[in-house]
Short mmCIF file of the C-alpha atoms (twelve columns), coordinates in Angstrom:
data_MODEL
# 
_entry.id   MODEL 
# 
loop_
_atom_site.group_PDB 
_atom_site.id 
_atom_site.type_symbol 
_atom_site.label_atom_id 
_atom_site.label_alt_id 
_atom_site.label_comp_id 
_atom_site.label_asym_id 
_atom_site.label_seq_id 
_atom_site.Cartn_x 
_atom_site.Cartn_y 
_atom_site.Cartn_z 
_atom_site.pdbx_PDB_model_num 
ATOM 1   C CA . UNK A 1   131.103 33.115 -98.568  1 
ATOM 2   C CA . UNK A 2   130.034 34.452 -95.173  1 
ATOM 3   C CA . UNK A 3   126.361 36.405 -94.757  1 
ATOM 4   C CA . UNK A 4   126.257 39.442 -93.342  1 
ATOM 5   C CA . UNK A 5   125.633 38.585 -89.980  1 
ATOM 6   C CA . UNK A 6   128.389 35.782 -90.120  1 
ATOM 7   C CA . UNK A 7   130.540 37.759 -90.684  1 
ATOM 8   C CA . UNK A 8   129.816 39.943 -88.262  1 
ATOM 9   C CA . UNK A 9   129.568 37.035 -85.696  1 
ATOM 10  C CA . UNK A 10  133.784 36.103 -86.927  1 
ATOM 11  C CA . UNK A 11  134.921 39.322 -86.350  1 
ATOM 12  C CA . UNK A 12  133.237 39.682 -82.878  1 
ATOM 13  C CA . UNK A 13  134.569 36.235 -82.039  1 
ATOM 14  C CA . UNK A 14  137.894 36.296 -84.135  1 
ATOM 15  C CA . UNK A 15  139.123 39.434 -81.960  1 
ATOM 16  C CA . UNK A 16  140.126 38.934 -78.228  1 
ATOM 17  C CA . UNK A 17  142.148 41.730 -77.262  1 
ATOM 18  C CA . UNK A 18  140.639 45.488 -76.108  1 
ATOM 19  C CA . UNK A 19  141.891 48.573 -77.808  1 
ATOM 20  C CA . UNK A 20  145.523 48.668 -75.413  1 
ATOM 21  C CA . UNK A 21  146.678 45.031 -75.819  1 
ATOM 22  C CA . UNK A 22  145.999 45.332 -79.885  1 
ATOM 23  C CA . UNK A 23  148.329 47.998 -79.743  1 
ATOM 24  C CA . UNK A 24  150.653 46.607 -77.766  1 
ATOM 25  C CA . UNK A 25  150.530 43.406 -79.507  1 
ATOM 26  C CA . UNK A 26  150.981 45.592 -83.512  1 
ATOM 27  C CA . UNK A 27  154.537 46.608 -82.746  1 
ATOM 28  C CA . UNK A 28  154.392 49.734 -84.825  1 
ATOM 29  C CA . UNK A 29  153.250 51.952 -81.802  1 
ATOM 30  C CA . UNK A 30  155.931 51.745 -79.457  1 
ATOM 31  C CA . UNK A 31  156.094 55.253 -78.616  1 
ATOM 32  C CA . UNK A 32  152.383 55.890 -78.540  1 
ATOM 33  C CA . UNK A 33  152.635 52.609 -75.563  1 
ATOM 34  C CA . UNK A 34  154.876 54.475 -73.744  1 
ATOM 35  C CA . UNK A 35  153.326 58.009 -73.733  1 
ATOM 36  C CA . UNK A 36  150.247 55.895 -72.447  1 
ATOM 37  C CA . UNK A 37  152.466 54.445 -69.782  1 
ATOM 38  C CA . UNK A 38  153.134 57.663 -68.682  1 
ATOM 39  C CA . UNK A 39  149.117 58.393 -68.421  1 
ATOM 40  C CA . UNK A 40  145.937 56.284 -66.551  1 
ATOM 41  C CA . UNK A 41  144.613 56.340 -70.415  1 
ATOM 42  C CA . UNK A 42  145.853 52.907 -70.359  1 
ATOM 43  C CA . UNK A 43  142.936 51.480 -68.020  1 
ATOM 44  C CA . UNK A 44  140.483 53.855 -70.064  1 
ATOM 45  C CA . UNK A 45  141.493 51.902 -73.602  1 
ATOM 46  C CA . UNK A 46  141.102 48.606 -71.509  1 
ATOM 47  C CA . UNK A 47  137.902 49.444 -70.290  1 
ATOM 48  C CA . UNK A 48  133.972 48.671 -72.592  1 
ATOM 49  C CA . UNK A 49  133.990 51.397 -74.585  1 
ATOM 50  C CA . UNK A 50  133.641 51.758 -77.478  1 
ATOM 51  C CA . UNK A 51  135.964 54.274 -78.574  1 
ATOM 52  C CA . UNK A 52  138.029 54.560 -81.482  1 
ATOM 53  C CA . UNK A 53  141.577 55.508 -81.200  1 
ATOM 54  C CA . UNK A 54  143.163 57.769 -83.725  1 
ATOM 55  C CA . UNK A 55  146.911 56.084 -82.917  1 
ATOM 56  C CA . UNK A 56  149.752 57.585 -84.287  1 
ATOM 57  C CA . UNK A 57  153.015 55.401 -85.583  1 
ATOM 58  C CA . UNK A 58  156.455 55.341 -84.829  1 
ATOM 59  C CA . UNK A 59  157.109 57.030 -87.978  1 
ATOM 60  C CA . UNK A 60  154.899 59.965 -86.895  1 
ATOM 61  C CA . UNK A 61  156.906 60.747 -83.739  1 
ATOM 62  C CA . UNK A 62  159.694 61.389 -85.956  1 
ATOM 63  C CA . UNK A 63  158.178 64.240 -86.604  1 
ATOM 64  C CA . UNK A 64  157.953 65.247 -83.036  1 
ATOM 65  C CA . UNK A 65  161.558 66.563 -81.510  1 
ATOM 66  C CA . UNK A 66  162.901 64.174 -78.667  1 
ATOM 67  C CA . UNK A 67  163.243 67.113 -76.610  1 
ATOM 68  C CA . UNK A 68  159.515 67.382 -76.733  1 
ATOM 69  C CA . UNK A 69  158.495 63.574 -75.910  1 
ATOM 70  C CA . UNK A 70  160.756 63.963 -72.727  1 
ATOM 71  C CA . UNK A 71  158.860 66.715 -71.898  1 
ATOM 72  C CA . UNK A 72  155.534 65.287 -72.336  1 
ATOM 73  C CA . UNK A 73  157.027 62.144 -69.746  1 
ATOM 74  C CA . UNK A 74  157.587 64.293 -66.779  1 
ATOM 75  C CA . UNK A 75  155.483 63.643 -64.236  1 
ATOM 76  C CA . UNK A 76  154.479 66.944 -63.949  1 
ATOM 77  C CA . UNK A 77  152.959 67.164 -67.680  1 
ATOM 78  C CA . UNK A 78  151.013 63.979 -66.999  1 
ATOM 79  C CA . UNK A 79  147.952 66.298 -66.935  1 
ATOM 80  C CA . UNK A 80  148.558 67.919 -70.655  1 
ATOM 81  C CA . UNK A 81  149.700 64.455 -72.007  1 
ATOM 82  C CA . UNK A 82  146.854 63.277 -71.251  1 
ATOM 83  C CA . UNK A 83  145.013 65.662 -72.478  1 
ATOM 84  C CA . UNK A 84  147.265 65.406 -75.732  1 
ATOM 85  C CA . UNK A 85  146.291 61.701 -75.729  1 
ATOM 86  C CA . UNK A 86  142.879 62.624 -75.013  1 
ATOM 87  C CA . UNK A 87  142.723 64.360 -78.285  1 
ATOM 88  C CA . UNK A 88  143.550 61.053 -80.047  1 
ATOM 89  C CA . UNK A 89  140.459 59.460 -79.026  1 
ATOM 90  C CA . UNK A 90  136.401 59.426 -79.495  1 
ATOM 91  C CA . UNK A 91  133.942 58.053 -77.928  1 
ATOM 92  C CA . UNK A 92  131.939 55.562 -80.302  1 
ATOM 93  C CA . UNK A 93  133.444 53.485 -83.179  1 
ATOM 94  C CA . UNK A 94  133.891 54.986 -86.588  1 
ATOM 95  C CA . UNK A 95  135.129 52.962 -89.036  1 
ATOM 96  C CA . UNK A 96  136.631 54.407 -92.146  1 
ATOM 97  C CA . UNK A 97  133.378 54.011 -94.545  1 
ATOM 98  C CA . UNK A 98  131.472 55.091 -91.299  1 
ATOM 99  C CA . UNK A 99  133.638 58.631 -91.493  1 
ATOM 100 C CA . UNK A 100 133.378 59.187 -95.166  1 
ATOM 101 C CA . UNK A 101 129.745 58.820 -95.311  1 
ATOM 102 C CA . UNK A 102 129.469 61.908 -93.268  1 
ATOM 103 C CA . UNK A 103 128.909 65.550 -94.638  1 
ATOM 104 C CA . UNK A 104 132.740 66.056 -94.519  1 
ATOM 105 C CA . UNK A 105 135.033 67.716 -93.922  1 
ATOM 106 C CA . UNK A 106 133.124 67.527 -89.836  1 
ATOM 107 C CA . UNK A 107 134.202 69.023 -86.972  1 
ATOM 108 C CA . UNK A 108 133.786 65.628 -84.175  1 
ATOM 109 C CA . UNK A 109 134.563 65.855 -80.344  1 
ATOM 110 C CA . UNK A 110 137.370 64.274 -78.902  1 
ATOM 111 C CA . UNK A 111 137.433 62.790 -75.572  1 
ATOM 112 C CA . UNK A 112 139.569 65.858 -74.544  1 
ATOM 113 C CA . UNK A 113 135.986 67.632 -75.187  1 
ATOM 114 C CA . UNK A 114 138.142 69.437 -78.237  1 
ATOM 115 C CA . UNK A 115 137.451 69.215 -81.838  1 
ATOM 116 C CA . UNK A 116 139.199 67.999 -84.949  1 
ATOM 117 C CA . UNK A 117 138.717 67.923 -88.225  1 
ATOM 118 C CA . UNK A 118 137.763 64.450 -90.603  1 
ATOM 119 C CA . UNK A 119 137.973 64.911 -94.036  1 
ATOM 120 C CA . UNK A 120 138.573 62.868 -96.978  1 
ATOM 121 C CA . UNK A 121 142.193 62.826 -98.670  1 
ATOM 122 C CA . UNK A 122 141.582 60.970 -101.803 1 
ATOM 123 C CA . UNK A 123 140.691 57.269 -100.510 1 
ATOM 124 C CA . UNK A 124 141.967 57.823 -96.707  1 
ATOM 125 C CA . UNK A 125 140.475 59.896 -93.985  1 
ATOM 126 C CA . UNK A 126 141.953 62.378 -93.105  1 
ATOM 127 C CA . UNK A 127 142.365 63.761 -89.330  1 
ATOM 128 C CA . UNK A 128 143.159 67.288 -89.058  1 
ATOM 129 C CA . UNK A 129 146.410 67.006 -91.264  1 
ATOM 130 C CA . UNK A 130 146.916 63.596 -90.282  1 
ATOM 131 C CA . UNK A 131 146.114 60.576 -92.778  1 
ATOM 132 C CA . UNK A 132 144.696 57.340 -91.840  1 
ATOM 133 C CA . UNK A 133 147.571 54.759 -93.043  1 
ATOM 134 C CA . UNK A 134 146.066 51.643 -91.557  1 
ATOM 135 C CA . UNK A 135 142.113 51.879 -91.282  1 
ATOM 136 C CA . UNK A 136 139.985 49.422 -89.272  1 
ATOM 137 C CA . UNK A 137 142.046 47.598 -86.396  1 
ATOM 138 C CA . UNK A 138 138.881 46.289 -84.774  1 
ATOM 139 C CA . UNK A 139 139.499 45.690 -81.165  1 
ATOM 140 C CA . UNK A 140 136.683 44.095 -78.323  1 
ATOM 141 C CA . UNK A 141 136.010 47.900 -77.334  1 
ATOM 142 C CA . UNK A 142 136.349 49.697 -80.304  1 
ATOM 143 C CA . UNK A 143 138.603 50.598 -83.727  1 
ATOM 144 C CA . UNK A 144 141.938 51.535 -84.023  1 
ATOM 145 C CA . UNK A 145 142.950 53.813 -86.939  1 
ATOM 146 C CA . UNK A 146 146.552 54.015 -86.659  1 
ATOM 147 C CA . UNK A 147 147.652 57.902 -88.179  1 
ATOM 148 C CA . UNK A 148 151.270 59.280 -89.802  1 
ATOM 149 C CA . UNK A 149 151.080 62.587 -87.334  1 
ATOM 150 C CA . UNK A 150 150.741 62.914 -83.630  1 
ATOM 151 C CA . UNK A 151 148.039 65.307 -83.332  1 
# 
């Protein structure tokens, strides 16, 4: 059994890749990748951080109209995508425990310098009206908290 600070020690050791290659390496956030592509935000979740990035699944841009992904890719929307993207992200890491010990539900400030909402939704967070499905993707810069709704 691992000590505390052990275990700390594996996970900062165990985990090689920043917040863009974990990603990238899960599989299940293909279209988040290339909405990212599309941005610089890609050099931003590469870079020390630490930031935590609310990333949505390829099931949650099913809820999202094609029409309306195409239309975020245009070059000339690169500006409110990124914003968009923006939105998914915060500056610090919060883990799931870290988020419900807070007074919630709390309003917290995006990297898009806009607020959403973290609550509690029985044992998940909850973003807004998007629930945490996989908490705790530690990366070298940060956490990923991959979300069923693109914000």
């Amino acid at each position: 059994m691992f000590q505390t600070w052990e275990y700390i020690a594996f996970l900062i050791i165990a985990q090689t890749d920043n917040i863009i290659d974990t990603v990238i390496k899960n599989g299940q956030c293909q279209t988040l990748v290339r909405l990212l592509d599309a941005t610089d935000l890609k050099n931003t979740l590469a870079s020390h951080g630490p930031f935590t990035l609310f990333a949505p699944n390829d099931d949650a841009f099913k809820k999202v109209s094609n029409d309306t992904l195409n239309d975020l890719l245009k070059p000339e929307n690169k500006g409110k995508l990124t914003d968009i993207l923006d939105y998914h992200l915060l500056s610090g890491s919060y883990t799931q425990a870290s988020i419900k010990t807070m007074a919630l539900p709390i309003q917290l400030e995006t990297l898009s310098t806009e607020k959403f909402i973290a609550d509690k939704s029985g044992d998940s967070v909850k973003i807004n009206s998007a629930i945490v499905t996989t908490a705790d993707i530690f990366a070298t810069n940060g956490i990923i908290q991959s979300i069923d709704t693109f914000l």
